[in-house]
Each structure stands twice: as C-alpha cells, then as structure tokens.
ROVO-570181 format. One record per residue (C-alpha): residue number from 1; x, y, z. Coordinates in steps of 0.05 Angstrom, whole numbers, plus 5000, padded with zeros to 4 digits. Layout:
N
{NUM; {X; Y; Z}}
...
***
This chain:
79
{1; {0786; 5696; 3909}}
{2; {0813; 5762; 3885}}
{3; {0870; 5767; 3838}}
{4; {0904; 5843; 3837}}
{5; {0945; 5860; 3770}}
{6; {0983; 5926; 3765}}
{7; {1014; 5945; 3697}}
{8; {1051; 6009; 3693}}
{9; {1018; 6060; 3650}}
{10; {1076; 6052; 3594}}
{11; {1051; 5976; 3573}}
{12; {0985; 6017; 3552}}
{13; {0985; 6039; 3479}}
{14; {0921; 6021; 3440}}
{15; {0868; 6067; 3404}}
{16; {0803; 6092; 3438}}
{17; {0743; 6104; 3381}}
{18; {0697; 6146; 3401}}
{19; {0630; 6161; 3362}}
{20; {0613; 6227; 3344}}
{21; {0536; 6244; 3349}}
{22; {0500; 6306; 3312}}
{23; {0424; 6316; 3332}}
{24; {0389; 6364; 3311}}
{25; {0318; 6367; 3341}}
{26; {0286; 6299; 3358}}
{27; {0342; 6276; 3294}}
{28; {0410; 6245; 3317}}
{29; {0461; 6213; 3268}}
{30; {0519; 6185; 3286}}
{31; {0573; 6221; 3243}}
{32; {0633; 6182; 3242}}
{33; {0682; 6158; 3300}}
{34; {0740; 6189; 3328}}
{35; {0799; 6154; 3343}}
{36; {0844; 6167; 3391}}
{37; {0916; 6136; 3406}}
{38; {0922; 6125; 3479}}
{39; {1009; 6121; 3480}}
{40; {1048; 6105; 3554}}
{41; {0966; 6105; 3586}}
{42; {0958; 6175; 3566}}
{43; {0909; 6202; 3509}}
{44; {0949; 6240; 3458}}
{45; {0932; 6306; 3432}}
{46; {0863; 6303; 3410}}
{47; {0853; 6373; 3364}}
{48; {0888; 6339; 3304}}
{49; {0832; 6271; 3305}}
{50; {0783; 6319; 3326}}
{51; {0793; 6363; 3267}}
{52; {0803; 6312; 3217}}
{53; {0738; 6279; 3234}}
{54; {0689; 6348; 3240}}
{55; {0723; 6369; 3169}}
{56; {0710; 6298; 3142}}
{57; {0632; 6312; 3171}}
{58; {0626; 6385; 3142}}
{59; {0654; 6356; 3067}}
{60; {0602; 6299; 3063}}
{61; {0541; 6348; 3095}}
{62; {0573; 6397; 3033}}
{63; {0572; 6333; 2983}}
{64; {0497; 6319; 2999}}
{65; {0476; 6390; 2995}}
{66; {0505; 6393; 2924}}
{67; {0474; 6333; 2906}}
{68; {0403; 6367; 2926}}
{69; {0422; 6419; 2880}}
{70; {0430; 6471; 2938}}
{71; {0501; 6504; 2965}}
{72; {0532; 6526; 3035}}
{73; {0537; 6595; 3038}}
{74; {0609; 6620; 3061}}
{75; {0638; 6544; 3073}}
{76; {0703; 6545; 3081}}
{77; {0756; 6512; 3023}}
{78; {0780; 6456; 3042}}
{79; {0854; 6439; 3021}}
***
C-alpha cells in the first residue's frame, strides 16, 4: 500500500547544514558547517552564509598561525 502526500512548497521552511571540507593533499578537515535557510521550499541566498563561514575558516587558520609564531602575508583585515 502506497500512501501519496503533496505539500505545497510554502509549508517548507527549515535550515539545510551543510559541511564544509578543506583537503589539502591526502589531509581533509572538515572546517565548519554552513547553514542554509530553506524559506517557501526554496534555498535563500547563499553568498552571505557562505561568506560568513570561509571568513570564520580564514580567522581561525590566521589564529593558529600566530599561535606557531608565524604570520599570513597580505591577509586581509577583518572588521
């Protein structure tokens, strides 16, 4: 027995995370996760998320280089 369900697209609102992977070589970390608001069954605008999560990456790969005592040549201020 087969039971069909339809629910229009504007009973959908929830949040899609999504994990963002960095490998370098054979290495891969798992960065963070990016969350995304899916509003009225459509995924909105992703650059703001996006952002948000590769300049949260890029400040703690900063934070660990200063903690080796190094620095990142030419990285950008963030504020």
């Amino acid at each position: 027995m087969a039971i069909r369900v339809e629910v229009p697209l504007s009973a959908i609102n929830t949040e899609v995370g999504l994990p963002i992977t960095i490998g370098l070589g054979d290495e891969t970390i798992t960065a963070g996760t990016l969350y995304l608001d899916v509003r009225n069954g459509q995924i909105e605008d992703v650059r703001k998320p996006f952002a948000d999560a590769l300049r949260e990456i890029a400040d703690a790969m900063e934070q660990s280089t200063r903690a080796d005592g190094g620095e990142v040549p030419d990285a950008a201020a963030h504020g």
